[in-house]
C-alpha positions as MATLAB code, in Angstrom:
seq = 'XXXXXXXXXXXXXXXXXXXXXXXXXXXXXXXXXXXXXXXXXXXXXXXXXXXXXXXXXXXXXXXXXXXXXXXXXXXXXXXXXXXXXXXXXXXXXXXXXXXXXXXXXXXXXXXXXXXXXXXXXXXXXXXXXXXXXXXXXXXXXXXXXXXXXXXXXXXXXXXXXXXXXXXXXXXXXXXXXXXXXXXXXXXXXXXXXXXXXXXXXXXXXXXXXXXXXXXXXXXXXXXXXXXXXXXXXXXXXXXXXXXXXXXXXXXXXXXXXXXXXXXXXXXXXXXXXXXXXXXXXXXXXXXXXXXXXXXXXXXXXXXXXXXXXXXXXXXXXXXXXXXXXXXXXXXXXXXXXXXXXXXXXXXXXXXXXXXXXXXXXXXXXXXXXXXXXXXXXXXXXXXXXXXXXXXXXXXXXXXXXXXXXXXXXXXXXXXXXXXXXXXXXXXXXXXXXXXXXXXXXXXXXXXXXXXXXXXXXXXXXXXXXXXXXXXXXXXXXXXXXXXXXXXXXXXXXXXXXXXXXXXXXXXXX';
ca = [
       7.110   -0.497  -16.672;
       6.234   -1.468  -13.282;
       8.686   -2.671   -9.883;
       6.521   -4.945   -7.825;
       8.028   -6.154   -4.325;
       7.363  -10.045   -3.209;
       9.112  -10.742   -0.387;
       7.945  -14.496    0.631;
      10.061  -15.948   -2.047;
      13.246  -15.183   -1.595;
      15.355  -13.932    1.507;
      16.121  -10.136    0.030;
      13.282   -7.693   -1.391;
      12.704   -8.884   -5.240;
      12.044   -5.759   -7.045;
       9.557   -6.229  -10.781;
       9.793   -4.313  -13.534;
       7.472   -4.821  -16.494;
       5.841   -2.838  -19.564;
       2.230   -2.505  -19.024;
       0.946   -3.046  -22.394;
      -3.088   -3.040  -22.139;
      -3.171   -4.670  -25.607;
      -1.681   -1.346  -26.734;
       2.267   -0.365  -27.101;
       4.631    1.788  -29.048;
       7.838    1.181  -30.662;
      10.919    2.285  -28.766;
      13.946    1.994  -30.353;
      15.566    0.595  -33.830;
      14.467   -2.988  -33.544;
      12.261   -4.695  -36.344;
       9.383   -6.670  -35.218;
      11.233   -9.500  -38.015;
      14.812   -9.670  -36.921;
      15.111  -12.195  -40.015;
      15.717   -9.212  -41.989;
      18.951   -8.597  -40.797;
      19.623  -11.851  -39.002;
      18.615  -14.388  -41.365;
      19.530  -13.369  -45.072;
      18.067  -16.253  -46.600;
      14.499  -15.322  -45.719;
      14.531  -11.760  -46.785;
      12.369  -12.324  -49.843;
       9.846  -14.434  -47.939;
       9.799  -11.245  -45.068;
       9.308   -8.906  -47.706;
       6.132  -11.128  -49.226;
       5.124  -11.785  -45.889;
       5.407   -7.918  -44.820;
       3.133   -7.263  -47.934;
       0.014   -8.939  -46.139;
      -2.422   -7.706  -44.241;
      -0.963   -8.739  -40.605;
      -3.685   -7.991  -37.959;
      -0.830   -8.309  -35.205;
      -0.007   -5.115  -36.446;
      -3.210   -3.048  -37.408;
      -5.728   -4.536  -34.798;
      -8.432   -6.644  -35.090;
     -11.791   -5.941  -36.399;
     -14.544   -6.249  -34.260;
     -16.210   -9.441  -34.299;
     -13.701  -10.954  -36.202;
     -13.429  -13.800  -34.604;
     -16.632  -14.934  -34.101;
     -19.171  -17.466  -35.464;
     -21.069  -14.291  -37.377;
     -21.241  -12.576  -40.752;
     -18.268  -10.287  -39.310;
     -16.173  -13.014  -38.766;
     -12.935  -14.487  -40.338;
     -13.640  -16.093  -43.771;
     -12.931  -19.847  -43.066;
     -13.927  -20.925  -46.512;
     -11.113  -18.418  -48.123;
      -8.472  -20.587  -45.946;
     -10.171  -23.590  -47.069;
     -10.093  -22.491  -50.496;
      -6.117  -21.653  -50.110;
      -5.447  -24.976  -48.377;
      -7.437  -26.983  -51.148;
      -4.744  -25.297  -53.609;
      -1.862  -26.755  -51.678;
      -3.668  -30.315  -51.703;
      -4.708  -30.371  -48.195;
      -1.945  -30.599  -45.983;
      -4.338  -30.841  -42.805;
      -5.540  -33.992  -43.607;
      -2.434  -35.666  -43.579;
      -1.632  -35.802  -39.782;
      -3.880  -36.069  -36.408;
      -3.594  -33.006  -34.171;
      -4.159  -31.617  -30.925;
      -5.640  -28.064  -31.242;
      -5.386  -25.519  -28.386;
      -7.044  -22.144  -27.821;
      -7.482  -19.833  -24.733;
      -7.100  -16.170  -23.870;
      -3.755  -17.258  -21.918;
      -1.535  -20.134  -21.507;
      -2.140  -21.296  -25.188;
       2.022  -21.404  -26.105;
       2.937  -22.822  -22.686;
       0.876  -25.513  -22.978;
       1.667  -26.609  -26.507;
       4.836  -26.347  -25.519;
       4.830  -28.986  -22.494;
       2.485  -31.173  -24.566;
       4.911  -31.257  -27.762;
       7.979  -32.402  -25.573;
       5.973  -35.106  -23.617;
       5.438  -36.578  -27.139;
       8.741  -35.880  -28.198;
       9.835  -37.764  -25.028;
       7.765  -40.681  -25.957;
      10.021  -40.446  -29.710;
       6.934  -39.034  -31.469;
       7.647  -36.527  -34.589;
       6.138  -33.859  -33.827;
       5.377  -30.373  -35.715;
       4.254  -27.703  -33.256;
       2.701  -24.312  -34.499;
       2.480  -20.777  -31.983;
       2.179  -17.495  -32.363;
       3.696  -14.977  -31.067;
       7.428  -15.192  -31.518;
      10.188  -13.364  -29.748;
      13.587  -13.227  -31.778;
      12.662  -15.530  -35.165;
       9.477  -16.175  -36.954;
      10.815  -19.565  -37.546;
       9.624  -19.853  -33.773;
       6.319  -20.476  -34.393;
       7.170  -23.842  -36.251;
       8.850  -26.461  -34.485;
       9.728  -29.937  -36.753;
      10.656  -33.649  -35.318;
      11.806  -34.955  -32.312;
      14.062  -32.124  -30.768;
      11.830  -29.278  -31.190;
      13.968  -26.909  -32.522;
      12.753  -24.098  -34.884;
      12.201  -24.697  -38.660;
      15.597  -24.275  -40.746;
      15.837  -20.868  -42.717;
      16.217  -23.034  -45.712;
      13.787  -25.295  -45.106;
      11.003  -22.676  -44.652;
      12.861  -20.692  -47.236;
      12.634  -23.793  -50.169;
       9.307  -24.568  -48.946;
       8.223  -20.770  -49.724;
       9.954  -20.824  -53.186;
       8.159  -24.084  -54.037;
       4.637  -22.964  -53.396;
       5.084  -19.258  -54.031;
       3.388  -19.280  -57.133;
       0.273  -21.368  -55.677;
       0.253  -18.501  -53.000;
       0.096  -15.568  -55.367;
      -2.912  -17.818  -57.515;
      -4.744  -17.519  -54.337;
      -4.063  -14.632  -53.053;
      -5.167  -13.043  -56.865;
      -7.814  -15.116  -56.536;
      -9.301  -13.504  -53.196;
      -8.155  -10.008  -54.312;
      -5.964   -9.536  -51.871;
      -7.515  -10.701  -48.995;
      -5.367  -13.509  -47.957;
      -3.182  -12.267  -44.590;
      -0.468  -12.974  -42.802;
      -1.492  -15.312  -40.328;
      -3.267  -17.631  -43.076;
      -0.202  -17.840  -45.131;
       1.727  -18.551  -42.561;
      -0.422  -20.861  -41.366;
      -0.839  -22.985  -44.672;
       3.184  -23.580  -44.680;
       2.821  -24.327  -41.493;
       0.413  -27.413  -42.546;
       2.412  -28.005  -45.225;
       5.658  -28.620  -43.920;
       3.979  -30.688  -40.930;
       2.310  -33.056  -43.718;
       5.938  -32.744  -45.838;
       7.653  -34.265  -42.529;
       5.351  -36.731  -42.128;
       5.074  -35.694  -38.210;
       3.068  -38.294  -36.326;
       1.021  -35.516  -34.339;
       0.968  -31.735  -34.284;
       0.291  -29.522  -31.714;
      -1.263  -26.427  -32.828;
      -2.212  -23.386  -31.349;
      -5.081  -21.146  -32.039;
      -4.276  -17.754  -33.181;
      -7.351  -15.771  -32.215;
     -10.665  -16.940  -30.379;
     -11.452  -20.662  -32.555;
     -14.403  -20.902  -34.686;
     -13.281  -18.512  -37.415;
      -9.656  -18.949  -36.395;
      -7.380  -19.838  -39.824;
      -5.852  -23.128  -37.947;
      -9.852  -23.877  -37.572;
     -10.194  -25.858  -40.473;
      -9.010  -29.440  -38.957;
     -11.602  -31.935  -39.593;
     -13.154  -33.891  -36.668;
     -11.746  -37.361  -38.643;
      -7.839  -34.587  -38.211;
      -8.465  -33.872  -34.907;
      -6.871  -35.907  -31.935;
      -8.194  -33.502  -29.212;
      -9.085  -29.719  -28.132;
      -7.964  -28.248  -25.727;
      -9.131  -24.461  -24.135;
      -6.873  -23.178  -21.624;
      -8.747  -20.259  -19.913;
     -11.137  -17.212  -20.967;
     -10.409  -14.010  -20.629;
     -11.341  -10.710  -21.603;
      -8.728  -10.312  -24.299;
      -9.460   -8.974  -27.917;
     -12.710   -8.522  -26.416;
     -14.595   -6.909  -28.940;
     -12.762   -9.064  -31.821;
     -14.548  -11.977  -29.765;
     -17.862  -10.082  -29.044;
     -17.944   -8.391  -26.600;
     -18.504  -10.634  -23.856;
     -16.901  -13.393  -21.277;
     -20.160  -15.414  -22.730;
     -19.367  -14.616  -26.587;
     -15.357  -14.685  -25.924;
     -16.024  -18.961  -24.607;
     -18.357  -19.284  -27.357;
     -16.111  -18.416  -30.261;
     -12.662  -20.597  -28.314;
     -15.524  -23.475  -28.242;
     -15.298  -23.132  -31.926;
     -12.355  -25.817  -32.131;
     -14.501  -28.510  -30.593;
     -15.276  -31.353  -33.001;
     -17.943  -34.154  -32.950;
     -16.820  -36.946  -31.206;
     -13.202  -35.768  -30.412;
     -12.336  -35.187  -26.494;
     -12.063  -31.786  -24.650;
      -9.376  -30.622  -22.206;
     -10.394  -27.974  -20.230;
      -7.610  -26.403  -18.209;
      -9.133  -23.241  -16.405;
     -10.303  -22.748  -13.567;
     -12.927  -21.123  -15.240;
     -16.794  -19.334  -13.751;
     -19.138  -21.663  -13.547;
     -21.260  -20.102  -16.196;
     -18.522  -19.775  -18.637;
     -17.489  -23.961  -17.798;
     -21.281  -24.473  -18.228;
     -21.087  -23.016  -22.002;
     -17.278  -24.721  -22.559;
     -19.244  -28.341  -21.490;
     -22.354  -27.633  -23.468;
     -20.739  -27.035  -26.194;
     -18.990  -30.369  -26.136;
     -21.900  -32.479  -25.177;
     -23.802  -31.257  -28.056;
     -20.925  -32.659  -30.329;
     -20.643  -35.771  -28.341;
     -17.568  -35.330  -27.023;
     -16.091  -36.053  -23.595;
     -14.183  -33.603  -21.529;
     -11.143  -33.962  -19.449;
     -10.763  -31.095  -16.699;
      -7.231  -30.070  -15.325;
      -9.318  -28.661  -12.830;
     -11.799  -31.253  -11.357;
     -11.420  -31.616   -7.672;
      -9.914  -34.445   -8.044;
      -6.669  -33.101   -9.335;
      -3.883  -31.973   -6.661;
      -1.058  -29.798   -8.440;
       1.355  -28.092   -6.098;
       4.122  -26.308   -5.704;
       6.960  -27.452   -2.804;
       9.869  -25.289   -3.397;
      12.280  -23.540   -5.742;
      15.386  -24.667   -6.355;
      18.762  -24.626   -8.829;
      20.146  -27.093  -11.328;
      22.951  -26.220  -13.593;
      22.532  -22.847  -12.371;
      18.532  -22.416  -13.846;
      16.071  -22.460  -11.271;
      13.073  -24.696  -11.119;
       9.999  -24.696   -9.133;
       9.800  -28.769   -7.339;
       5.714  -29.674   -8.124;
       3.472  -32.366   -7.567;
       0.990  -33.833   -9.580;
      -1.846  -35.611   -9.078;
      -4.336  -36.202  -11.359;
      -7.373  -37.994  -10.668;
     -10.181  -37.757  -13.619;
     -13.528  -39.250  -12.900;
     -15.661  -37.644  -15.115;
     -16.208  -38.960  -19.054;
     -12.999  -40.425  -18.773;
     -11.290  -42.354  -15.909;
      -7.774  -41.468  -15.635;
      -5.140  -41.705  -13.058;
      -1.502  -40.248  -12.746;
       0.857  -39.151   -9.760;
       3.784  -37.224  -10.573;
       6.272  -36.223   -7.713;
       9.087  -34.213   -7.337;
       8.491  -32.655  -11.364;
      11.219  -29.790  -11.494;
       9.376  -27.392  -13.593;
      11.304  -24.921  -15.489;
       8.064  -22.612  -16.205;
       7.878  -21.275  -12.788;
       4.663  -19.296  -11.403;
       1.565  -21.344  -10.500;
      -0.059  -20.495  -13.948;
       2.555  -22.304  -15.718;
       1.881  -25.315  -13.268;
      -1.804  -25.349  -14.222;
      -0.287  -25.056  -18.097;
       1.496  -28.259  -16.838;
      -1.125  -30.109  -15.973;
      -3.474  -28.818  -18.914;
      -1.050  -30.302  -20.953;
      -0.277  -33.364  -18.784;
      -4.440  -34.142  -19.164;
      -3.943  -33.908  -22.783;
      -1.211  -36.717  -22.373;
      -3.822  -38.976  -20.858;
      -6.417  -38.021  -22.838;
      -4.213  -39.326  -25.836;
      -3.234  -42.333  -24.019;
      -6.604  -43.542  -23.588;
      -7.123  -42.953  -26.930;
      -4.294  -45.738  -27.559;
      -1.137  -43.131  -27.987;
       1.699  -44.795  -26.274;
       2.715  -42.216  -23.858;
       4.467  -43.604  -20.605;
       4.446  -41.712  -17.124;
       8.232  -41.391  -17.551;
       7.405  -39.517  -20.519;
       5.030  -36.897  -19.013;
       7.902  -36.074  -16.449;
      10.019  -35.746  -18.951;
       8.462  -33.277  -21.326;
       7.411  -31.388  -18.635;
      10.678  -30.895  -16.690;
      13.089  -30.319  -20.579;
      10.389  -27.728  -21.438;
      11.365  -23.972  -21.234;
      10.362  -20.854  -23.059;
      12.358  -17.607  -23.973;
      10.909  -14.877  -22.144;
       8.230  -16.705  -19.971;
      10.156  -16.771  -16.313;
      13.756  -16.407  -17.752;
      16.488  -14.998  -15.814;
      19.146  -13.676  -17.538;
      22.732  -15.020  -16.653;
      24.797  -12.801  -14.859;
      26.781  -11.685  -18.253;
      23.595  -10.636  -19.591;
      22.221   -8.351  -17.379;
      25.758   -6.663  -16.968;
      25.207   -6.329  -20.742;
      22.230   -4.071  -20.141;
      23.927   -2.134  -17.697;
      22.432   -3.558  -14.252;
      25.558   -5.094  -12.686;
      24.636   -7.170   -9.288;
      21.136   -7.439  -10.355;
      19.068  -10.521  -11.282;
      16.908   -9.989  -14.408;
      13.806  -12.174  -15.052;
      11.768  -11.927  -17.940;
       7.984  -12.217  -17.006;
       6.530  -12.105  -13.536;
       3.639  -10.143  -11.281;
       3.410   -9.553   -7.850;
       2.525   -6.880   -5.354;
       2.997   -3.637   -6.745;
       5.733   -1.023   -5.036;
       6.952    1.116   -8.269;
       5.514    1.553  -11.920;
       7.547    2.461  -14.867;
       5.428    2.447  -18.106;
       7.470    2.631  -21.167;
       6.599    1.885  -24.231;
       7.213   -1.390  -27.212;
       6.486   -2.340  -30.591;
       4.174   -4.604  -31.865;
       4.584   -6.379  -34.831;
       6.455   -3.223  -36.545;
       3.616   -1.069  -36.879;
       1.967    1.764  -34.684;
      -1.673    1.309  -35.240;
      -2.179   -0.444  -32.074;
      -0.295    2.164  -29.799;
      -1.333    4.259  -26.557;
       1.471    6.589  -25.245;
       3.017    6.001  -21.831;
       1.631    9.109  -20.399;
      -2.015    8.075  -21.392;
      -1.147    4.647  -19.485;
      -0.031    6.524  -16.597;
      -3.033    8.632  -16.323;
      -5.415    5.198  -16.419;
      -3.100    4.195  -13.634;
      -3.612    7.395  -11.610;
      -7.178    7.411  -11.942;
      -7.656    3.427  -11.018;
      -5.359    3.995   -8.078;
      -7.863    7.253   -7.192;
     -10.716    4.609   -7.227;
      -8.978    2.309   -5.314;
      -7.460    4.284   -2.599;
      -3.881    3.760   -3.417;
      -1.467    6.417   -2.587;
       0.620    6.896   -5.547;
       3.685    9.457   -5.984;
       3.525   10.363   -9.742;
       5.432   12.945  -12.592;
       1.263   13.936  -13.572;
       2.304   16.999  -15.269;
       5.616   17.737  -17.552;
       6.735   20.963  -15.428;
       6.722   18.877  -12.024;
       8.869   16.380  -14.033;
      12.378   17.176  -13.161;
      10.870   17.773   -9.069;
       9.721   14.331   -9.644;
      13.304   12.835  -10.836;
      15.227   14.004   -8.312;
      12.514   12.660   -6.061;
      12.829    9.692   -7.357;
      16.704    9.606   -7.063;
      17.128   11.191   -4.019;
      14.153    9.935   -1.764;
      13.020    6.640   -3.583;
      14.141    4.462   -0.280;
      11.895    7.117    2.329;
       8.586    6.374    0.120;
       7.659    3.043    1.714;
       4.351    3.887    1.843;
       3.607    5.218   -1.762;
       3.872    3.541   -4.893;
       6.299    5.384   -7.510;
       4.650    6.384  -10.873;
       6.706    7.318  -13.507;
       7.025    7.131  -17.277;
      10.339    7.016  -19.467;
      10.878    7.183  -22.870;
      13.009    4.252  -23.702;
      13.426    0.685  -22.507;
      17.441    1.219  -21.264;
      16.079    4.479  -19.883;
      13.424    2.470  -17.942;
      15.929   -0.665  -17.167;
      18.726    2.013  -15.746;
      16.286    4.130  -13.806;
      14.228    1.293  -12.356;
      17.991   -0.308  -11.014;
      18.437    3.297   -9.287;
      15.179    2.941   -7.250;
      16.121   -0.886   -6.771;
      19.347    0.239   -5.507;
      18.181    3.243   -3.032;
      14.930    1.208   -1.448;
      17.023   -1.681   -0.777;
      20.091    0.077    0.766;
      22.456   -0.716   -2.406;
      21.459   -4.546   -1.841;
      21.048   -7.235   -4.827;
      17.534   -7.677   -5.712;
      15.253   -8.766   -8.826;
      14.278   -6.863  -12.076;
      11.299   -8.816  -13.751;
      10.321   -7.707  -17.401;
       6.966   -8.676  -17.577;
       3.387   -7.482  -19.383;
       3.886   -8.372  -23.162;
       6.212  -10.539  -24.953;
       7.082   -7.563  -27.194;
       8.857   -5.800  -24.287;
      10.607   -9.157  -23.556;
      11.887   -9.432  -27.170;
      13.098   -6.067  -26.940;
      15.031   -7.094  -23.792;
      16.605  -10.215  -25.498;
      16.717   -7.900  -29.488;
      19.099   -5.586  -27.089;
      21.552   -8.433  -25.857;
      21.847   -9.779  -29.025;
      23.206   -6.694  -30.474;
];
């Protein structure tokens, strides 16, 4: 975990405290990466078929997997499944988003500006935090699928499943299944649109198999250098394989800002399928941020937005005075993303009002992406006087690396003390004087350093590694406590959404 100091939002030092995760954490404690084992009887026997699939979440990702190549995904298996179920896909128009970040976010403001406008709406994301029911959303309210709805649903096509999963020997996973009910219950529902987001790169993605006469629009938040060698290796091959979901004819949202050369291969792509592009980031779009503020006790960030589209498309919107829920600038630019992919689908003749846009932007919040916990919550982890909120960055004063689950399964794990000694050796590089436990026999010198002397090392960042996340929560509220003379500050969990579940798995008993 790491405490990161920002002191130009509010009046008293904020103090950050996240898991660093670099794509690779353990399991900590007793919690289940499927709480519906124990939380949701209903859908044990769907768990337990579901837990019997290959589920790259948990083992990794081959390389290359998710690329356009002879190492990629098997797209025509997932066609062949969805064939078996009649073709759900084909029964509703859809927006479909990928990106290396910002994916959920934005399908999330983009599903409740519909739902504003009284569209049914089916929304699909991965990961999820307490439920897999998360990951599908059904109607107008966007609440989680039922237990018993995705429970009959399973029972009803369980034995088509097993026909095709015989049929591939096996090789039918977790996401794909998942993914086909998905489809199924949006066609079942008869949504008007669905909002669906990409699971991994695009072009051999298992939600890739929407047909340009399916698809509404595309949208590709922002390349990174995640799952990098699932995606080839490259910033280059990473934008190629997300340009996978663009379909002849059918508009592009671009959210970004992305390198030049990397928007280069994003509008290439398109204008070789004839389709225009939209760009939350063209210069003529103004998005910012005036102030944070409280309603009903949950703070919002007070935004503008501007948008002023010239290219392909001519669109125009001003939005003032949005209270944002999402705080942080990204989730801003996730705003607009999505609020381009409004107008995008208005010009295409969807009735979507300005009124709307506000709307769905300012009702939308996430677990775990900027949520503070009430004050009865974080007494319920033990931090009394302390304001805890899940998911954050900043300027970096103290680094606690602990360690988190992922998906249930430990083949995607590197130990705390491994993460630590990356950290050491990057802050060699880089100059930064650093106070760290490097070896186990200085440990206990280091603790009572850390206790007794955290508020006299201004000038050193704290580097320190604990075994368990309410080891790491209690320790990280000592330092908070002794470098800001026993004054109130600001725990933020951030770095993975697995260390964030584990926050919210431990308040929910």
């Amino acid at each position: 975990m790491k405490i990161l100091t920002r002191q130009s939002i509010l009046p008293h030092r904020l103090t950050l405290i996240s898991s660093i995760s670099f794509g690779v954490l353990r399991k900590l404690g007793p919690r289940r990466w499927f709480s519906a084992h124990s939380e949701e009887p209903e859908l044990k026997e769907l768990m337990e078929y579901m837990d019997s699939l290959k589920n790259y979440e948990k083992v990794g990702v081959p390389k290359g997997a998710g690329t356009d190549s002879d190492d990629g995904f098997d797209l025509g298996r997932m066609r062949r499944l969805m064939e078996r179920l009649g073709n759900p896909q084909s029964q509703f128009k859809a927006v479909h988003i990928a990106g290396t970040k910002g994916k959920g976010s934005t399908a999330a403001f983009l599903s409740n500006i519909l739902r504003a406008e009284g569209y049914s709406v089916g929304c699909y994301s991965s990961p999820h935090i307490q439920t897999i029911r998360e990951r599908i959303s059904l109607g107008r309210f966007g609440e989680p699928v039922s237990a018993k709805t995705l429970n009959c649903l399973f029972l009803q096509i369980k034995k088509i499943l097993d026909q095709a999963i015989e049929h591939e020997n096996g090789r039918i996973s977790h996401f794909e299944i998942f993914t086909a009910m998905a489809f199924t219950l949006f066609a079942r529902e008869n949504v008007d649109i669905a909002v669906i987001e990409a699971g991994l790169g695009g072009a051999r993605d298992a939600t890739n198999i929407i047909s340009s006469s399916g698809l509404a629009a595309s949208v590709i938040t922002t390349i990174g250098e995640e799952h990098l060698a699932a995606l080839g290796g490259s910033l280059e091959s990473i934008a190629m394989a997300k340009s996978g979901i663009i379909k002849h004819g059918c508009p592009l949202v671009l959210g970004g800002p992305f390198l030049p050369h990397i928007e280069c291969i994003l509008r290439d792509k398109a204008l070789s399928m004839s389709s225009p592009v939209v760009s939350a980031s063209d210069a003529g779009n103004q998005s910012t941020i005036k102030g944070i503020s409280r309603i009903n006790g949950r703070p919002y960030q007070s935004c503008d937005l501007v948008m002023q589209i010239q290219r392909d498309f001519k669109l125009f919107l001003e939005l003032l005075d949005v209270k944002l829920c999402m705080l942080g600038s990204h989730q801003l630019q996730n705003a607009a993303t999505a609020t381009c992919a409004a107008l995008c689908l208005r010009n295409l003749g969807w009735r979507i009002s300005d009124g709307s846009i506000r709307a769905g932007l300012e009702r939308t919040f996430l677990l775990g992406r900027s949520q503070i916990l009430t004050s009865k919550e974080t007494e319920a982890l033990g931090l009394h006087g302390t304001t805890v909120l899940l998911d954050g960055g900043g300027e970096l004063e103290v680094v606690l690396l602990t360690e988190a689950d992922i998906a249930g399964g430990k083949s995607r794990t590197t130990s705390a003390s491994l993460l630590r000694d990356c950290w050491i050796q990057a802050s060699k590089e880089l100059g930064i004087d650093i106070v760290h436990d490097d070896t186990t026999k200085s440990r206990e010198v280091f603790n009572n350093l850390v206790v007794c002397s955290a508020s006299k090392l201004e000038n050193g960042t704290i580097l320190a590694t604990e075994s368990s996340l309410m080891a790491s929560l209690k320790a990280t509220n000592q330092i908070l406590r002794e470098r800001t003379g026993n004054q109130s500050g600001i725990i933020v969990v951030t770095g993975s959404l697995h260390i964030v579940s584990m926050v919210l798995a431990a308040l929910s008993g």
